[in-house]
N, C-alpha and C positions, 0 to 999 in steps of 0.2 A: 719469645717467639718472634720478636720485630728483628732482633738481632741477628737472624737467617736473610733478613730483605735487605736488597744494595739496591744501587741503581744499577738499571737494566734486565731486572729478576722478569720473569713472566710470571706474571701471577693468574690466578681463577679468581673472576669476582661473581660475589653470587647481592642481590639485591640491594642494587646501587639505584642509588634518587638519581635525577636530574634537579639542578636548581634553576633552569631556566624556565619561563613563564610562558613562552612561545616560541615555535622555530626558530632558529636563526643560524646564518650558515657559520661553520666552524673557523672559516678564517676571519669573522670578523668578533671572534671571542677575545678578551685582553689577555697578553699574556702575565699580567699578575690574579685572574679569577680563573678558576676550576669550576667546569658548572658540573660535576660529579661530587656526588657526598658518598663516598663508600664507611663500610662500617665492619668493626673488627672482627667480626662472627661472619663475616661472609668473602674474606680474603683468604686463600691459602698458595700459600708460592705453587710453583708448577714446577714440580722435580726433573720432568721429561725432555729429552732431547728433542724431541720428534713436532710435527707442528702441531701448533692447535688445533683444535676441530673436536671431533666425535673418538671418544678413550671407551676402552672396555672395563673398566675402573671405574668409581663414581669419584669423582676428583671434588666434591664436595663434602665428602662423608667429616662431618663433628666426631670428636671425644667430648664427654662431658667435661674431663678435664679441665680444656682448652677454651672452653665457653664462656668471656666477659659477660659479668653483669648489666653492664653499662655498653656494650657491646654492640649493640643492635638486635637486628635478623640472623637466626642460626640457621646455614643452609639446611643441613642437611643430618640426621642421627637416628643411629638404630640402635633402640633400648628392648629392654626386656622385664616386663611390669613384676615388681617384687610383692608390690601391696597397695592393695584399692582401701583408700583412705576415706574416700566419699565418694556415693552415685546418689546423685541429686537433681531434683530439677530445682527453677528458679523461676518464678512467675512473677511476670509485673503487670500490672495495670495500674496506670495513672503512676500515680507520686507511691503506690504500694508493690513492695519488692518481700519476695519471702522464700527460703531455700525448704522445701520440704519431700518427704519420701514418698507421698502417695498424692498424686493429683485432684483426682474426683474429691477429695475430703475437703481438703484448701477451698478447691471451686465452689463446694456446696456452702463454707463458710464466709467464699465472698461475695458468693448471692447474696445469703442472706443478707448478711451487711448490708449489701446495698438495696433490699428489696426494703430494710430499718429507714434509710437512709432517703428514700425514695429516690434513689439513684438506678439508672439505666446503664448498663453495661453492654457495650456492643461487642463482636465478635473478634474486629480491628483491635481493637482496644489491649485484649489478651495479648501479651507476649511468655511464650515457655519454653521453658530454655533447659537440655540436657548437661549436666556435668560429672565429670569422673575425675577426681582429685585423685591420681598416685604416686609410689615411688616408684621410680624405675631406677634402672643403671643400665651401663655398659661395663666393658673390661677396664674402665679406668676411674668410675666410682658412680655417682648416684646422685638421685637428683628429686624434687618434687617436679609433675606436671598438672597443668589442669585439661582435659582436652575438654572444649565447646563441641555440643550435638557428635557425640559419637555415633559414627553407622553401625554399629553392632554392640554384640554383647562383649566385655571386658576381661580376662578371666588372671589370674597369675600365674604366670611363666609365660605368656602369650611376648610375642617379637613384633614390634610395627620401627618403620620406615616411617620417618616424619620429614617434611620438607616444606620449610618458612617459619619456624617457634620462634617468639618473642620472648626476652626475659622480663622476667617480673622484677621491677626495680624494688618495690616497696620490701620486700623478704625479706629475713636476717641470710641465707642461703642461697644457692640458686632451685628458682621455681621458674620455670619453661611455661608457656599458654598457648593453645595455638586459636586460630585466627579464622577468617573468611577464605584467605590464601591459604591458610596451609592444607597439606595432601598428606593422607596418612596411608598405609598398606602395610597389611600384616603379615608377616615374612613366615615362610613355614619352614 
């Protein structure tokens, strides 16, 4: 894929850091530092003659293909859920973290616990956390994802629009997560 980039390409960059720590004006950057860290999941050359701006095309759309591991931020990909793998929550309190199917069960166990315990639990304290572990694909193969607090219900063959997934380094494969940032919408 780098092999299509020369000098003078125009490219689409989709989330690029800054490595600068505070303003500072562009002429007095050196010209051996780049204070732009771009990342391979979020480049894709600009085919188009025409100038930049506002395309009728979404000029960041991913293939699962094309997705480094080690990559970064994936802008942009529309899959279509083959199989729900896990719908789970995750509940922590304190140093106690536990992925289970029914909430009210868990809580009344870690009452009690801590009612044994003579431990107080406040309401801050609780963090619970939705997950839905799937496979999806697109037309060029498939993939694991985990999506954090889904707004809705999940089903198979359902189409979302995702924009911002990170990869999962640790996997023998690729596994996609999304984020705080990411923006999901379900394609009909």
């Amino acid at each position: 894929m780098l092999s299509n980039y020369k000098m003078g390409s125009k490219i689409h960059v989709f989330g690029m850091q800054l490595l600068l720590e505070k303003p500072t004006d562009i002429l007095e950057i050196k010209d051996d530092f780049c204070p732009l860290k771009l990342s391979f999941n979020g480049i894709k050359i600009c085919n188009t003659k025409t100038p930049l701006g506002k395309s009728k095309k979404i000029s960041f759309l991913n293939k699962i293909r094309n997705i480094q591991i080690n990559g970064d931020v994936v802008s942009c990909l529309i899959v279509k859920v083959e199989k729900i793998i896990e719908d789970k929550f995750l509940i922590i309190i304190d140093n106690y973290r536990n992925r289970v199917d029914d909430i009210e069960k868990e809580m009344e166990k870690v009452l009690e616990l801590a009612r044994k315990a003579k431990k107080v639990i406040r309401n801050e304290e609780v963090i619970i956390k939705r997950y839905v572990k799937m496979k999806v694909s697109d037309d060029t193969g498939e993939c694991l994802l985990t999506w954090w607090n889904p707004p809705e219900i999940i089903k198979i063959g359902y189409t979302f629009q995702f924009v911002y997934l990170i990869p999962y380094l640790n996997s023998m494969g690729l596994h996609l997560n999304t984020t705080r940032k990411t923006y999901a919408i379900k394609k009909k």
